[in-house]
C-alpha positions in Angstrom: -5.8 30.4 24.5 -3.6 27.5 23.5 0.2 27.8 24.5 1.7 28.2 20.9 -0.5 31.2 20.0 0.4 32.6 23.9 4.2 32.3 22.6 3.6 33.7 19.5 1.8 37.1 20.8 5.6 37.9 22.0 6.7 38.1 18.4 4.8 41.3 16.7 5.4 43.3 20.2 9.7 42.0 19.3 9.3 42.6 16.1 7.5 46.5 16.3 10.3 47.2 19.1 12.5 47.3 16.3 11.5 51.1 15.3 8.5 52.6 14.0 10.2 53.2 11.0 10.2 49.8 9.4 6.4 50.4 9.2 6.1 52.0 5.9 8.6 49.4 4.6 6.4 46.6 6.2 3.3 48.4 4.6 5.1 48.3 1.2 6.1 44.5 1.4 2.5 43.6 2.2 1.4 46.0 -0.6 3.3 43.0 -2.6 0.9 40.3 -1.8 -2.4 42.4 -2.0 -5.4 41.3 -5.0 -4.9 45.3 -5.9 -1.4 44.7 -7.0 -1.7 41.5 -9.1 -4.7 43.2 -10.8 -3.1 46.0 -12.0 0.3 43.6 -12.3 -1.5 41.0 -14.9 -2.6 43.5 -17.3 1.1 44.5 -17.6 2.4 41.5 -17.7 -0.7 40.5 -20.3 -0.7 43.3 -22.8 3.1 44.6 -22.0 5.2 41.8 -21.6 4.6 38.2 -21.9 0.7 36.9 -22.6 1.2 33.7 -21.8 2.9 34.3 -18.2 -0.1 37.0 -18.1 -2.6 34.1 -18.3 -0.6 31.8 -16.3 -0.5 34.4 -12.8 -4.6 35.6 -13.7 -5.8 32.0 -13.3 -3.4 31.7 -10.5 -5.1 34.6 -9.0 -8.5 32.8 -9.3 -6.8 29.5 -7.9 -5.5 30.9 -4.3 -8.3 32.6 -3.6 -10.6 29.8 -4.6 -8.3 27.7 -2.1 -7.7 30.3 0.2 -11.3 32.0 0.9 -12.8 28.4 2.2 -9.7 27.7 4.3 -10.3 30.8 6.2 -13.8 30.0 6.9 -12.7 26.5 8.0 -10.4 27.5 10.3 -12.4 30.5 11.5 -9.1 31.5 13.3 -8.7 34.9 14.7 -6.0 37.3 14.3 -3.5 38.5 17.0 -5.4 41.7 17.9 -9.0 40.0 18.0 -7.5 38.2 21.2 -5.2 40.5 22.7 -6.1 44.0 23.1 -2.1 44.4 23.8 -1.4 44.1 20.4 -0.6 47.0 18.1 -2.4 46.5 14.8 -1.5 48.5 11.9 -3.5 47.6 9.7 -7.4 46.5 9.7 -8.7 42.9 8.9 -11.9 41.8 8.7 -11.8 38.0 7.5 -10.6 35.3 9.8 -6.6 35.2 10.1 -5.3 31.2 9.1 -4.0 30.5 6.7 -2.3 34.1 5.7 -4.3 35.3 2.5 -1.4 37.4 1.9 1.8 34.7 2.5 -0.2 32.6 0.4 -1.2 34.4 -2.3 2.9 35.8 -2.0 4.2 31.9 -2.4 1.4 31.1 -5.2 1.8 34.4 -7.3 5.4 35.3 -7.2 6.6 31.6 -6.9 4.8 30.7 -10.2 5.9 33.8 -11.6 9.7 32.3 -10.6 8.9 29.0 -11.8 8.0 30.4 -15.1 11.2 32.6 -15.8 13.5 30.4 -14.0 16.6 33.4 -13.9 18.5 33.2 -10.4 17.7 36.2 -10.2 14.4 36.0 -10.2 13.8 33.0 -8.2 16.2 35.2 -5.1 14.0 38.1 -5.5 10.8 36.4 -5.3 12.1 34.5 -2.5 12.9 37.4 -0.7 9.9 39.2 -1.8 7.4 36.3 -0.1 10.0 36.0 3.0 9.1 39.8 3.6 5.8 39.7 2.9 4.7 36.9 5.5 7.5 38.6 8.0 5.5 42.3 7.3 1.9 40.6 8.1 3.6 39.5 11.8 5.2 43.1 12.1 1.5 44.5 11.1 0.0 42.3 14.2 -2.5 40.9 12.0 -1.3 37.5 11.4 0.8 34.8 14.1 3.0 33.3 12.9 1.6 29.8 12.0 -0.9 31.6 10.0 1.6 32.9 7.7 4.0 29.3 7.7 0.5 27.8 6.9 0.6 30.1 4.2 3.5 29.3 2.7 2.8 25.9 2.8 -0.3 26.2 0.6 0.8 28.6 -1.9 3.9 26.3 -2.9 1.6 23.3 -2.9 -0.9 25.2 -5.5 2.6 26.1 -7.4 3.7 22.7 -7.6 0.1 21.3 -8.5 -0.3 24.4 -11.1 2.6 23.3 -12.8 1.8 19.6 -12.8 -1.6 20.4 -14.4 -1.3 23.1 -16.7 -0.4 21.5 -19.7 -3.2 18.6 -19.7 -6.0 20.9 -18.5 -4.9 23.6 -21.0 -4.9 21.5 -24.2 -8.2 20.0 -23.1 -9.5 23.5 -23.0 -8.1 24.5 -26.3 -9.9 21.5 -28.2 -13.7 22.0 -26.7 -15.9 24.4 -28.7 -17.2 27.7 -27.2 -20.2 26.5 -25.7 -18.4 24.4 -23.8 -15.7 26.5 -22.9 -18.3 28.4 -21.7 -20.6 26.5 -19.9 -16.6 25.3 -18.2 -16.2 28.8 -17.0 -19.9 29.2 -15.3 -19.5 25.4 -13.8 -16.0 26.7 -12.0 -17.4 30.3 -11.0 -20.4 28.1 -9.3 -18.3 25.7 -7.9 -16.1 28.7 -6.8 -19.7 30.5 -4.5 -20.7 27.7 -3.8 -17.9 25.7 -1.9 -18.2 29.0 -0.1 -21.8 29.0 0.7 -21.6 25.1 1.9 -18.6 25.8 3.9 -20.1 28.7 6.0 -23.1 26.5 6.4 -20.7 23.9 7.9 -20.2 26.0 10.5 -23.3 27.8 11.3 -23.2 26.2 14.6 -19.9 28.5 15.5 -20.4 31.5 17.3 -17.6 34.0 17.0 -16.5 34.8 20.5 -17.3 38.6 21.5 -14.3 39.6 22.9 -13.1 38.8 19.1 -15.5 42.2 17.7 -14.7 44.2 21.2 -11.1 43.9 20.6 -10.8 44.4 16.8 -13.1 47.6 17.5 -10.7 49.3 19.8 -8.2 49.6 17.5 -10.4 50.2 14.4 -13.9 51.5 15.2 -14.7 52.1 11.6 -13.9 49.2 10.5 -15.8 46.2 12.4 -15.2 42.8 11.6 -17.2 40.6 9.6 -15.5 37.2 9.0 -18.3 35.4 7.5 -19.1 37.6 4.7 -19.5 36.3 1.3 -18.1 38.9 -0.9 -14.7 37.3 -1.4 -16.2 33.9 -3.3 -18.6 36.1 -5.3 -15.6 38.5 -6.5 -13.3 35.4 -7.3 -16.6 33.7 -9.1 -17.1 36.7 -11.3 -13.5 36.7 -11.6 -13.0 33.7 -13.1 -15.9 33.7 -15.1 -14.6 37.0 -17.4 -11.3 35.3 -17.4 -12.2 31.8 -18.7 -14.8 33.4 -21.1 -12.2 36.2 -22.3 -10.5 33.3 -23.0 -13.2 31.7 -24.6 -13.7 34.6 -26.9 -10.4 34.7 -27.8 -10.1 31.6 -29.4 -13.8 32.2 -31.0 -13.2 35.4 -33.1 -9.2 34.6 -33.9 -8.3 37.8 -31.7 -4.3 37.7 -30.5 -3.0 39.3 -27.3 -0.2 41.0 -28.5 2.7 41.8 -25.9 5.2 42.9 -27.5 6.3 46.1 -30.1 8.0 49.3 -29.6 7.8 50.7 -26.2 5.4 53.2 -27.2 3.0 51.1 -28.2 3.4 48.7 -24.9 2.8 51.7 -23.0 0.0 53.0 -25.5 -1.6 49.8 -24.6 -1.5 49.8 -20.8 -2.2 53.2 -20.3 -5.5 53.0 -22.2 -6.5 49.7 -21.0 -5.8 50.5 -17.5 -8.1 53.8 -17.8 -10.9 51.6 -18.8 -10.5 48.6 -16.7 -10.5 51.6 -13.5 -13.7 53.1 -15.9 -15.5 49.6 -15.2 -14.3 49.1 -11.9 -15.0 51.9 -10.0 -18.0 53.4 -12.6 -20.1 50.1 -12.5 -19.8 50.1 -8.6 -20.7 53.7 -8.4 -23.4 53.0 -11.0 -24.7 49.4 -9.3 -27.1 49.7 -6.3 -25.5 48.2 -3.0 -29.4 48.0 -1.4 -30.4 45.0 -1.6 -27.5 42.7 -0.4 -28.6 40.3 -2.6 -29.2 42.2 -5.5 -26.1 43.8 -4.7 -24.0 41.0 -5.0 -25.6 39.8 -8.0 -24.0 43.6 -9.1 -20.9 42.3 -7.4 -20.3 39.3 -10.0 -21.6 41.2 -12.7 -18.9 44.0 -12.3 -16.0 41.3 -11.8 -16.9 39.2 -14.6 -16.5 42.1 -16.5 -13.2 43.5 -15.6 -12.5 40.0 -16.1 -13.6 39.9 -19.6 -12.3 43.1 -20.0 -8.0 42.1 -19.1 -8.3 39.1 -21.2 -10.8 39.8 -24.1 -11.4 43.6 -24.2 -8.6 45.2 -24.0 -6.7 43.1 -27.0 -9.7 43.2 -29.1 -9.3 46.7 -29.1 -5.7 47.1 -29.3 -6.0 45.2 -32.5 -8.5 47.4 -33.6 -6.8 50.8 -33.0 -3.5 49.2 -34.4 -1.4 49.3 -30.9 0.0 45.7 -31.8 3.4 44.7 -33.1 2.5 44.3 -36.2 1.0 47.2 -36.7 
């Protein structure tokens, strides 16, 4: 074990002497930086609040995990507990530890998000928010500490390159006709699996180290590692395909996300689009076989691309529909 990650060991046992009471709080903060939250955040922020910040933290969502899932599989680094049996873990991980999913997606998501509404206010909560969250992931013992600077590091980069590139890349997309928009969003969910697929492959030669699985599985014994799944690149592929082609549709049939109105009516909106988006979710995967793997994760995309299509298109199709828009 090299020297730095030997030093860094010291810091979760520091950091948990501090009282097991911090750990809900801890479990709270890294709530914060989960996929669940920004999934059920997005639609709010889509249908409820502001569309165009909506669309602006969903394809940031596709962007850090695009970025984030092969970096993971590069590295192939383990997590704290994998190594050292002496380490608490409070929570399970199955995916490789560096960089921190969750520090980076907290820097990515909630810096953009500070970017765009540039209040002081806003910029020292989210600031404080992504300090916590990266701090909560060394607390948990699932993350050292470089993991979560490294992190950092990458979700600021994706902010500063998201904001760079926005505007040219979005009025390119608004000029191209639907079948090109189209065949945009199934070139970038393929490009999206398969920098996964030809990354893993890159390493096929890499054999995880044993004590890595005998370690994880004293703490968790129901939930064994398995670094070098694929799920995450087919999830963020079907993702991003519903998302670009939502957006797609959108410009196609003249449809308008409508944010604002009386309160009522914002809360009419995510209330009934959030029933159906959990419908889709949690029906199609209870209706979708998971035997075959293969098959299964062709299910996989399928249901993701539709929840996909479902925020962006869907949901304000239908809004317009039953009359739950401003306007109306």
């Amino acid at each position: 074990m090299e020297p730095i990650m030997q030093f860094e060991l010291t810091i979760t046992p520091l950091l948990q002497s501090l009282g097991a009471g911090l750990t809900p709080v801890m479990k709270f903060f890294s709530f914060l930086g989960t996929e669940n939250f920004f999934l059920a955040v997005i639609p709010l922020l889509l249908w409820c609040v502001d569309a165009r910040l909506g669309i602006r933290i969903g394809i940031m969502l596709i962007l850090t995990n695009s970025v984030k899932n092969p970096l993971k599989l590069a590295f192939h680094g383990p997590r704290p507990y994998w190594v050292d049996p002496a380490v608490e873990a409070l929570a399970p991980e199955s995916s490789f530890g560096v960089p921190s999913g969750h520090a980076q997606d907290a820097a990515s998501l909630w810096g953009l998000l500070a970017s765009s509404l540039r209040r002081g206010w806003v910029t020292v909560v989210a600031v404080f928010i992504i300090l916590m969250i990266g701090l909560s992931r060394i607390y948990l013992g699932v993350h050292f500490t470089h993991d979560v600077i490294g992190g950092w590091a990458v979700g600021i980069l994706l902010v500063l390159l998201f904001n760079l590139l926005e505007k040219p890349v979005s009025a390119w997309f608004n000029r191209i006709n639907f079948g090109t928009k189209t065949l945009f969003a199934l070139l970038v969910s393929a490009v999206i699996m398969l920098t996964g697929y030809l990354v893993r492959r890159a390493i096929s030669e890499w054999t995880m180290p044993l004590e890595w699985a005998s370690n994880a599985t004293l703490q968790f014994p129901e939930n064994p590692i398995n670094p070098l799944e694929m799920e995450g690149f087919i999830t963020i592929g079907g993702l991003a395909f519903g998302m670009l082609f939502g957006l797609a549709l959108l410009a196609l049939t003249g449809t308008k996300i409508c944010a604002g109105g009386p309160l009522i009516k914002r809360a009419a909106r995510y209330v009934l689009g959030l029933i159906i988006l959990l419908a889709i979710y949690f029906g199609l995967r209870l209706f979708f076989p998971s035997e075959p793997a293969a098959l299964a994760q062709v299910f996989r995309y399928v249901r993701y691309a539709t929840v996909g299509a479902w925020v962006v298109f869907g949901a304000p199709w239908l809004f317009e529909r039953l009359k739950f828009t401003k306007a109306s």
